[in-house]
C-alpha positions in Angstrom: 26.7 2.7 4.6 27.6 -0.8 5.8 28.5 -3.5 3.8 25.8 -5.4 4.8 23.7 -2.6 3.8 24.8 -2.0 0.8 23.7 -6.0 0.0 20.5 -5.4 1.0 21.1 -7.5 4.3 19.2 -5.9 6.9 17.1 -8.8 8.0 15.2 -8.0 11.2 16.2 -4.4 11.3 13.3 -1.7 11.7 13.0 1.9 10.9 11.3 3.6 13.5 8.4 6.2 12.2 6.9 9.0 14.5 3.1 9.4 12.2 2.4 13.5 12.3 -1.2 13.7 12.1 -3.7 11.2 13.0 -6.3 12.1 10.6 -8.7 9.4 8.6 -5.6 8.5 6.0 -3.4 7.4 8.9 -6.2 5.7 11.0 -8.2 3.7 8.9 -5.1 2.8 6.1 -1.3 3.3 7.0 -1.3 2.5 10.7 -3.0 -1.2 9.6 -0.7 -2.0 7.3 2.4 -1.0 9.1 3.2 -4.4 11.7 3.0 -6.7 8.5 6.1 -5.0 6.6 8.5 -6.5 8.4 10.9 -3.8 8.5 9.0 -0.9 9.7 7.2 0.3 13.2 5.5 3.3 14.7 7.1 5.0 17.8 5.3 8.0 18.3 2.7 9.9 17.6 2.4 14.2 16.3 -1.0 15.5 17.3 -2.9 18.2 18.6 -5.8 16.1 20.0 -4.3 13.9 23.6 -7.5 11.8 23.5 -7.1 10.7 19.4 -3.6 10.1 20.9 -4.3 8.2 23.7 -7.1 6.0 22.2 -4.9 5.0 18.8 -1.7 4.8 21.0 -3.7 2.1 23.4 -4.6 0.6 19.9 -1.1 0.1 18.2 1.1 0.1 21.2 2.3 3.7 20.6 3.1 5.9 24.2 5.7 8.7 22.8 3.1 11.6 21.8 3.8 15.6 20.8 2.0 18.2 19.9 2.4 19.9 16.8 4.7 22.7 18.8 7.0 19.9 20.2 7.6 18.6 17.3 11.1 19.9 16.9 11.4 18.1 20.4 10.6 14.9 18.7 13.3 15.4 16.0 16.0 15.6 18.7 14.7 12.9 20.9 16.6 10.0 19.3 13.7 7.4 19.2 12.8 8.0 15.4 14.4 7.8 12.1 11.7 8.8 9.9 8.2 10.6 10.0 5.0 9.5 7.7 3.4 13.2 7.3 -0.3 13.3 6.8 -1.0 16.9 8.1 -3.5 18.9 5.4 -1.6 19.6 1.7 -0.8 23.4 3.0 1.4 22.2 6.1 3.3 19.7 4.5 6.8 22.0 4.4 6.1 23.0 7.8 7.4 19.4 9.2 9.2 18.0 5.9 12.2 21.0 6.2 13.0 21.0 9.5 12.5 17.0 9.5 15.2 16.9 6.6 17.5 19.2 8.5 17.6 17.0 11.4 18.2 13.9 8.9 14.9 12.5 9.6 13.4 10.8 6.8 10.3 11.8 5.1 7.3 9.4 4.1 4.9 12.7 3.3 1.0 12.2 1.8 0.4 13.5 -1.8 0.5 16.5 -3.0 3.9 17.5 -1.9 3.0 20.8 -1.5 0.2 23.2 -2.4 2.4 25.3 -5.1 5.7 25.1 -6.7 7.7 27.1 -4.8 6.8 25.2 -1.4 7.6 21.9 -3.4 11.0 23.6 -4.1 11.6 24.3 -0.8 11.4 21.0 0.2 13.4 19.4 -3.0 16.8 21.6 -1.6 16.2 20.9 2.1 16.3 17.0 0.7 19.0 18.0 -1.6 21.2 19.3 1.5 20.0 16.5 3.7 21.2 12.7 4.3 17.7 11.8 4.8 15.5 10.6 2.0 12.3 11.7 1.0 9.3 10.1 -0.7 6.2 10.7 -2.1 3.5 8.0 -1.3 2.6 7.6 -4.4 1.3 4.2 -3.3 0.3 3.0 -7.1 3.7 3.3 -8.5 3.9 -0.5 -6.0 0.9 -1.7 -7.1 0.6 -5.0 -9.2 -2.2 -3.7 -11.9 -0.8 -0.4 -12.0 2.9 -1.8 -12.5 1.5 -4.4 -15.0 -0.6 -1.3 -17.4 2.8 0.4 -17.8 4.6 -2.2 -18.9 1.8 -3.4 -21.4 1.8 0.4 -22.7 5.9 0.0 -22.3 5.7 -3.0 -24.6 4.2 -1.1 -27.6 1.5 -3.7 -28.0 -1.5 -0.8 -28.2 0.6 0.5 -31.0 1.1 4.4 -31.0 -0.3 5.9 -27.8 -3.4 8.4 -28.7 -5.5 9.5 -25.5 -5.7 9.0 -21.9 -9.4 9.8 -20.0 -9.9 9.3 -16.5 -13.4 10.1 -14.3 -12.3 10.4 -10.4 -15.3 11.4 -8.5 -16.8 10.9 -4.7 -19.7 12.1 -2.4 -18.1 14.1 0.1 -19.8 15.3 2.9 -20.0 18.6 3.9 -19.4 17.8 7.7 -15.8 16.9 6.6 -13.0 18.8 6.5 -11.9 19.2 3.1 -15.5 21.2 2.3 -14.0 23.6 4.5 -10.6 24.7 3.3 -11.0 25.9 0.0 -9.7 25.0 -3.2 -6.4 23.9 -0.9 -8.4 21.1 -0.1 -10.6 20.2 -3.0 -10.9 18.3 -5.7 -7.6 19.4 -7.6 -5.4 19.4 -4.9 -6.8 15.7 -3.2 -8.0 13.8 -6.2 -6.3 15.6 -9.1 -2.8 13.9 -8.2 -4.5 10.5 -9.2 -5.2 10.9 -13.2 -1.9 13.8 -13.5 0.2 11.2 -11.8 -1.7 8.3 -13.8 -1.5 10.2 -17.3 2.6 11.1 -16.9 3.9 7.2 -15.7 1.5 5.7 -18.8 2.2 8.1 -21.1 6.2 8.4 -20.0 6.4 11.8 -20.5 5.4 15.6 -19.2 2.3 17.5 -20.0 3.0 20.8 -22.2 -0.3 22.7 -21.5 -3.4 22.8 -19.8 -5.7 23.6 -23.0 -8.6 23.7 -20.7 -10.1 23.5 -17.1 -13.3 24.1 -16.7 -15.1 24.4 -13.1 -18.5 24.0 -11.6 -20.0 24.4 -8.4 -23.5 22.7 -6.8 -25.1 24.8 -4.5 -26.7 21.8 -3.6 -23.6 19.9 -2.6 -23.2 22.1 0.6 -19.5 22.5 -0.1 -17.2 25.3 0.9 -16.0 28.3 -1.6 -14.2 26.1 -4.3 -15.2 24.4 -7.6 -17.0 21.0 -6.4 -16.5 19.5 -10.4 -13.5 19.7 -12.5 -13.0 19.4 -16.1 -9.2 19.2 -17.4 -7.5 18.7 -20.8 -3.9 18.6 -21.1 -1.6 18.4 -24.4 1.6 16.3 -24.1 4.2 15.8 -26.7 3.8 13.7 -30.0 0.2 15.2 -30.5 -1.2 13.1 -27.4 -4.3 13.6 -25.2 -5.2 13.9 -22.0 -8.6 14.6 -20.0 -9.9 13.7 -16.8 -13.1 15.0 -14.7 -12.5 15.2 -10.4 -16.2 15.4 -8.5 -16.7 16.0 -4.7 -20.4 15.7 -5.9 -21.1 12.5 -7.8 -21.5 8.9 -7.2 -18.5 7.2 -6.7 -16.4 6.1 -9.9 -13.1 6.0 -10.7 -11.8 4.6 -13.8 -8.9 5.5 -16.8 -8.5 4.2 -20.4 -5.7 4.7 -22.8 -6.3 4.1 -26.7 -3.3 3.4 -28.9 -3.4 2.9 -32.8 -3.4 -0.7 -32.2 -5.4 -1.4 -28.6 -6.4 0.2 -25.6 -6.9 -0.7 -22.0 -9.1 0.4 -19.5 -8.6 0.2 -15.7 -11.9 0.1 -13.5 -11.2 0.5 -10.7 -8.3 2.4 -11.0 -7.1 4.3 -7.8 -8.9 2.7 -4.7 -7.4 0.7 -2.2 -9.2 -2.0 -0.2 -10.8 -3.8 -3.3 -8.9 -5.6 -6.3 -8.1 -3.4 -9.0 -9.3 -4.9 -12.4 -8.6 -3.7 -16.4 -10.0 -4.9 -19.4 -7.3 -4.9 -22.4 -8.5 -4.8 -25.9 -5.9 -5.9 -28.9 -8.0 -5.3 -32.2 -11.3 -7.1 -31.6 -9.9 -9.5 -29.0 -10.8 -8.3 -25.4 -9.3 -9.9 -22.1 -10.8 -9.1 -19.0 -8.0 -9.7 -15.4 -8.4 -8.7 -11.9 -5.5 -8.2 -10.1 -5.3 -9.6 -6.1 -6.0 -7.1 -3.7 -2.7 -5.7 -1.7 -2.1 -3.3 0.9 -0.9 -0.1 -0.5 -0.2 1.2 2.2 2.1 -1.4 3.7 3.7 -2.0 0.7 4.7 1.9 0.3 6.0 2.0 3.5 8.0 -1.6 3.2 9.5 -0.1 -0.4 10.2 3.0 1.5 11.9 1.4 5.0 13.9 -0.6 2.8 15.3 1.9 0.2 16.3 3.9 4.3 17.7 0.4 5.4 20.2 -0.4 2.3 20.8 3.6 1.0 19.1 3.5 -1.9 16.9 6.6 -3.4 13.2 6.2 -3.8 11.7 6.8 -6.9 8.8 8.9 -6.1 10.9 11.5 -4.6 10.4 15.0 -4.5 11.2 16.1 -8.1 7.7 13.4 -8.8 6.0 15.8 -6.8 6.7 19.2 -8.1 6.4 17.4 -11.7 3.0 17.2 -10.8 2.5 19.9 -8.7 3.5 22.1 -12.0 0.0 20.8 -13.9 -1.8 21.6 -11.0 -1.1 25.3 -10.9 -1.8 25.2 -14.1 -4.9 24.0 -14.0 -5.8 26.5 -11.5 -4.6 29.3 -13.8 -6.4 28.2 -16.7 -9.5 28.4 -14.2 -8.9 31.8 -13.4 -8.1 32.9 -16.7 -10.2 31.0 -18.6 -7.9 30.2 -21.1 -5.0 27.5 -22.3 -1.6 27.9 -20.0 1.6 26.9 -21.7 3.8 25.1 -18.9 7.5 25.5 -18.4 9.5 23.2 -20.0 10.2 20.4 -17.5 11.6 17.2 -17.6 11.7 14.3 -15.3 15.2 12.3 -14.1 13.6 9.2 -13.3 10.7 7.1 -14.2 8.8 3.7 -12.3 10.9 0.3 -12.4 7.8 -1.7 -12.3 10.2 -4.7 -11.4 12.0 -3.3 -8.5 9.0 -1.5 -7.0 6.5 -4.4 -7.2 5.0 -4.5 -3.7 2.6 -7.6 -2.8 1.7 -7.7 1.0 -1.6 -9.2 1.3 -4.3 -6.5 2.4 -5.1 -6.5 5.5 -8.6 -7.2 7.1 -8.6 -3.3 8.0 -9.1 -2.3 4.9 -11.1 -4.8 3.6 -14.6 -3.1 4.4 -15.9 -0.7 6.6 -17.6 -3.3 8.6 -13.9 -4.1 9.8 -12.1 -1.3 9.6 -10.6 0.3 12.9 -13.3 3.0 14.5 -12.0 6.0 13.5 -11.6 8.4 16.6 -11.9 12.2 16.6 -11.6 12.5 12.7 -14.1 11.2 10.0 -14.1 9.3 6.5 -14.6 12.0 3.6 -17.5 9.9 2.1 -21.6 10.5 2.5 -23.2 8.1 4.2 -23.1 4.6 2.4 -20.3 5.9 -0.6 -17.7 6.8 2.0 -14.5 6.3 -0.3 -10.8 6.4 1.1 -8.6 8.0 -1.4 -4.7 8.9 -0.8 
């Protein structure tokens, strides 16, 4: 690392991302927000569709295309330095490891993995790489998000009780997460949101999954997986957690935390493309804030380019997402079961540093509505009709 580097003085420098996977994610939200970070920029594209190539690459500039099979082509081509991965949950270590062995760095969609030993698998490919890879866990740069942790950090609710979280969506059958099975439902796509949510507020790691209880609507029109998900977890010093995921309900999603002394509740909690707003309540004495609106996705990838540019190691990194990864096949076992599962011990090396990670880029008109949002080509929105709702 240079010296210049390692004093953060990279003005004007870019890292140069190849996006694998031109789905609705990297479409409508990260390929918006990318020219305003200053310090990033797309260079190719990884797809198996040469018109959704052709018609986003005409859109944003972007010429330098592969297919999913050339994609080891890509890595020794020399025009990129990192990859944003937004393939389905399940194909995730297919392009992080060999990505990593090339010392590529990797920007890859949450959940890591879909189980813990795949989420391993990638933690030692990073461990024997020099590239970096993070988890976009875009709320950990969020300015309400970063703002609830330190007013839970600051002990003014007093002794921390509960968490409770609703996450839930109209998903349309036509799209392609009703039709891959649990990989792609509920607990795998929304669940990271209130497990993620419960373990930076509360500071700590879940010790057992007391309870999940499933549901399915025939009704809905869904594929073969549980379409409504009930989950309570214990966590250390007798504390509390439950959360409910729906494919099938109008769209909400909301958390609260109640401490001995006050409690705050964050509605809404994990959208992007509309301000986030909490309403804090100290005793009697309630206070109502919305924070500004921000591009997550910009901001993760600005927090990101710059951690590449001056050496430094992001904080969501790979150990963040096997730490939730681990609740998650819990969760499923309890389903199958029926029962509480005890989780292995586990604890986490690093936490949020809601000062260095703040990210504040203005949102971009993109993602403002859907009346200006780019037209989406060859992919589609998981929402039903008017509720569509964009999520990671």
């Amino acid at each position: 690392m240079s010296v210049l580097s390692a004093l953060g003085l990279t003005s004007g420098k870019k890292v140069r991302y190849a996006v694998v996977a031109l789905g609705d994610i990297s479409q409508e939200a990260m390929l918006p927000g990318v020219a305003h970070t200053g310090n990033s920029e797309v260079t190719a594209f990884v797809t198996g569709d040469p018109e959704k190539a052709r018609r986003v690459g005409e859109r944003y500039g972007v010429t330098d295309t592969y297919g999913y099979a050339q994609f080891g082509e890509l890595l020794a081509s020399g025009t990129i330095d990192a990859i944003y991965l937004a393939t389905p949950n399940w194909r995730h270590a297919e392009f992080a490891i060999p990505a990593l062995g090339a010392g590529i760095h990797v920007l890859v969609e949450k959940p890591l993995e879909i189980s813990g030993e795949k989420c391993r698998a990638i933690m030692a490919a990073q461990a024997e790489s020099s590239a970096k890879l993070m988890v976009a866990y875009r709320l950990h740069f969020e300015p309400a998000t970063l703002a609830t942790i330190d007013l839970i950090r600051s002990g003014q609710l007093g002794e921390i009780l509960t968490f409770s979280s609703t996450f839930t969506q109209m998903v349309s059958p036509e799209n392609h997460r009703a039709k891959s099975g649990v990989e792609a439902g509920p607990i795998f796509d929304m669940g990271p949101y209130p497990i993620n949510a419960v373990r930076y507020l509360f500071g700590d790691e879940p010790t057992e999954v007391v309870s999940a209880v499933g549901v399915r609507h025939p009704e809905a029109g869904l594929g073969d997986f549980d379409d409504t998900v009930a989950v309570t977890l214990r966590f250390p010093k007798n504390r509390l957690a439950q959360f409910v995921l729906s494919y099938y309900g109008n769209v909400l999603d909301t958390y609260a935390v109640v401490g001995t002394e006050g409690s705050v509740e964050v509605n809404p909690a994990y959208m992007y493309g509309k301000p986030l707003e909490r309403t804090v309540t100290l005793g009697e004495k309630k206070t109502h804030e919305s924070f500004k609106n921000t591009d997550h996705f910009g901001g993760e990838l600005k927090y990101f380019s710059d951690c590449i540019l001056n050496g430094t190691d992001p904080e969501p990194d790979a150990e963040e997402g096997y730490a939730d990864l681990r609740v998650i096949e819990g969760i499923l076992k309890a389903l199958e079961t029926g029962g509480s599962v005890t989780l292995e011990p586990f604890t986490r090396g690093r936490r949020i540093d809601t000062a260095a990670q703040k990210q504040t880029l203005s949102a971009q008109k993109q993602t403002l509505s859907a009346q200006s949002a780019p037209e989406l080509v060859n992919t589609s929105n998981p929402g039903k009709g008017k509720d569509k709702v964009p999520k990671n």
